[in-house]
N, C-alpha and C positions, 0 to 999 in steps of 0.2 A: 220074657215077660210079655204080657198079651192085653192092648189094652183096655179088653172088656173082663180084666180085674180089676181096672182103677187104680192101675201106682201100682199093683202084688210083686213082689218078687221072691222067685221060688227059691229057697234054703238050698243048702248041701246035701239034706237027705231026703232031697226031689220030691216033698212029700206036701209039706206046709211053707207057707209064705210071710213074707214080712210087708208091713205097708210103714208107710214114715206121712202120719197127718203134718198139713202145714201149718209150722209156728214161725210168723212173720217174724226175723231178728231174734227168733230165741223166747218170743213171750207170751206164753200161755196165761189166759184169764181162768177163773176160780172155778167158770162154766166148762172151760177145754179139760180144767185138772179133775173136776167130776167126771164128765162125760167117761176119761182115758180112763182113770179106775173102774167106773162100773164096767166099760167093755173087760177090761182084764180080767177082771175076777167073773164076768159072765160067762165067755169064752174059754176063759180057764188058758188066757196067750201067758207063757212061760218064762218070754223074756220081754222087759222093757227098758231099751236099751239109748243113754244120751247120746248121741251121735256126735262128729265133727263139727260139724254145720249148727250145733246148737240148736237140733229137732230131737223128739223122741221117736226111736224105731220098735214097733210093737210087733215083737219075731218069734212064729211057732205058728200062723193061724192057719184051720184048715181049710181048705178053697171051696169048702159051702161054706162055709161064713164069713168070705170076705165083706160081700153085699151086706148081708147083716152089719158088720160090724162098720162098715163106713155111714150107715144109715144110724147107726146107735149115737155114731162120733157123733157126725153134724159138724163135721171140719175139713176145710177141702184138702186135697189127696196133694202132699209134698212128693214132686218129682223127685226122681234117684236115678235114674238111666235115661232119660227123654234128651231132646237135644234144645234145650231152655233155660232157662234159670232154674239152677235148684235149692237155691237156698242164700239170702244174706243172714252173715254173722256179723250181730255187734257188739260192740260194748255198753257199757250201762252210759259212759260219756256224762255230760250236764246231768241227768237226769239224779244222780244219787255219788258219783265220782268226785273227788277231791279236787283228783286232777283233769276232771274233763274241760275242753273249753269252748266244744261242739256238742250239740244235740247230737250225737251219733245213735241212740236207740231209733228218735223221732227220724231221723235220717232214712235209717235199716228199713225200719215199717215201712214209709213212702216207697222206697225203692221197690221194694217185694210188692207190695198194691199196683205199683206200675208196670210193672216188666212183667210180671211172674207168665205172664202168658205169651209172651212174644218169643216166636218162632225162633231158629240161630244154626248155625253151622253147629255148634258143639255144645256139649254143655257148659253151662256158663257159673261162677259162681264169685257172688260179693263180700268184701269183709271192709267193714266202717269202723273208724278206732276213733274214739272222740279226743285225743291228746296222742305225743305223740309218743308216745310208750308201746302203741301201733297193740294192743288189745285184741284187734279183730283182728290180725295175722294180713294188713291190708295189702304188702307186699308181694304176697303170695297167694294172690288171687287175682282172678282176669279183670276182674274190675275192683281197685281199692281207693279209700277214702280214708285221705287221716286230719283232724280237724286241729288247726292251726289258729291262735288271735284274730289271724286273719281274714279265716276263712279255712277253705278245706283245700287239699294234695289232691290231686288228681293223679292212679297209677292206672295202668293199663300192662297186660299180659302177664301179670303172674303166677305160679304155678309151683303148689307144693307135693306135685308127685312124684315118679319115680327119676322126671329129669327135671330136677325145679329149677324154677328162674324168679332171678327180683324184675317186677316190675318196674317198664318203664314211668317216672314222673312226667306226664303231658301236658298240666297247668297248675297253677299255683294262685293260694289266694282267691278261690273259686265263692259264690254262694249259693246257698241251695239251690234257686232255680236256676243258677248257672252250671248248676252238678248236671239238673237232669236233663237239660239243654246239651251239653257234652255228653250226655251217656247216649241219650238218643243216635247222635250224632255218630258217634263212635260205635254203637252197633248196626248200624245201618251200614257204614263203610265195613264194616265188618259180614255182615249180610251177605252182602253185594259181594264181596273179593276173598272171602277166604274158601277153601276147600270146605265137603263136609266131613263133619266127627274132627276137623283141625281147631282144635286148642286157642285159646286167645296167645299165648305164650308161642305157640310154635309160629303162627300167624304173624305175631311181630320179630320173630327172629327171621323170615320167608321177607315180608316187605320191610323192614328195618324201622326206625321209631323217626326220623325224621320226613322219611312218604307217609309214614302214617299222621305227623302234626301236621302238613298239610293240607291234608286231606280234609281233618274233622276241626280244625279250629278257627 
């Protein structure tokens, strides 16, 4: 990837490229869901593909139309390989949930508005579950939130790849601006101390989870 394509990433048959526009927590407005059809049917992109992460990846384009087509979007470019946030997933939580008992959507949004551009050892990626039916997979990501009567779970290093780990619980009982007070917190010690391209996950199995509450609480 090169990044004077903006996010492109070249396919298997080294030809055309994929881009993944950024949908904060998964939530495209009426404006984003015109926008993404008219590029596809203009460009004639082949596949439009729901991702993990609860973004669309629009896969097949040809590398003269990248430009075009980020200029048609008018939505900034969702990271996929950079070494950043790529992506919070959440749940719908308060917002339409039975069982939600956290704002977890309004949570996702904030977070992604604030981070998204902050530099990091490795790629980074968030999951918010507004109850604790854990929705957003929050265990399983470097940084999760599951929202509790009380407030919200604090996890750190999780990882649902080829070597997963449950994240560790670092506070309990949190409120929002105490979320993002700890998250700051937490990536900056992280910043600061861990290898690059190292995982939040491997990161706390390397300094262990009680140097790491130390550290950031």
């Amino acid at each position: 990837m090169s990044e004077d394509l903006k996010g492109a990433i070249l396919q298997r048959d080294k030809k055309t490229y994929a881009i993944v526009p950024r949908t904060p927590a998964g939530v495209l407005s009426v404006e984003n869901l015109e926008a993404i059809t008219a590029v596809v049917k203009k460009y004639n992109i082949p596949i439009t593909k729901i991702t993990s992460g609860h973004r669309l990846a629009l896969v097949g384009i040809e590398k003269e139309d990248i430009d075009s087509v980020w200029k048609d979007l008018n939505i900034d470019v969702g990271r996929a390989t950079e070494l950043c946030l790529h992506y919070v997933q959440a749940c719908p939580g308060t917002a339409v949930c039975t069982f939600g008992v956290q704002d977890s959507l309004g949570m996702g949004i904030a977070l992604e508005k604030l981070f998204a551009e902050k530099a990091l050892p490795a790629k980074l990626k968030i999951g918010v579950s507004g109850c604790q039916f854990c929705c957003g997979e929050s265990f399983v990501r470097d940084i999760g939130l599951i929202g509790k009567k009380n407030g919200w779970r604090f996890i750190f290093g999780g990882n649902s790849g080829k070597k997963p780990r449950i994240g560790d619980v670092i506070a309990e009982d949190l409120s929002k601006d105490e979320v993002i007070s700890l998250i700051d917190s937490c990536l900056t010690y992280y910043l600061e101390n861990a290898k690059k391209k190292e995982r939040a996950s491997r990161f706390m199995e390397r300094i262990g989870v009680e140097e790491f509450k130390k550290a950031v609480l």
